[in-house]
N, C-alpha and C positions, 0 to 999 in steps of 0.2 A: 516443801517445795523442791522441785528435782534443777540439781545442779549440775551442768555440763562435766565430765571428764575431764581431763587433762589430757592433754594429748601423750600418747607412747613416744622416746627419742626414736630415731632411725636405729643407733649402736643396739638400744634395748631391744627394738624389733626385731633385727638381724638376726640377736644372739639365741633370741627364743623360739625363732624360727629354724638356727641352725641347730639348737639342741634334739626340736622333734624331728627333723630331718635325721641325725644322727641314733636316734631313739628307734627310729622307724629301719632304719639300714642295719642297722644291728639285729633287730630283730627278724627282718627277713632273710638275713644271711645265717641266726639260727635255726628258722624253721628250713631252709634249704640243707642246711646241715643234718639236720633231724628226719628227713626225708630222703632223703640220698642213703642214710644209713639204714634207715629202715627198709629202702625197698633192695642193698646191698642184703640185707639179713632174709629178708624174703629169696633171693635167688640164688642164697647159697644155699637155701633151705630145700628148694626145689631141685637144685642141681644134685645136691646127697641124696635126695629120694629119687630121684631119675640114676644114680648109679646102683642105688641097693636095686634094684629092682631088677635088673639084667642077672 
């Protein structure tokens, strides 16, 4: 027979909401990081072959 849950505390909600929230901010401030450098490596890349070129 299926038996109700227990309810979650508020503390324990919080904390496991603040963890993904901090999981998720982390991770987007790597892939920002990871992008940034990569299109940095792109236009230096561009800018050397626009100098050989001349």
């Amino acid at each position: 027979m299926a038996v109700p849950k227990k309810k979650t505390s508020k503390p324990k909600k919080n904390s496991r909401k603040a963890n993904w929230i901090r999981k998720s901010y982390f991770a987007k401030k790597k892939a920002l990081v990871l992008a940034n450098s990569n299109l940095q490596i792109k236009l230096n890349f561009i800018i050397k072959k626009e100098n050989l070129s001349f």
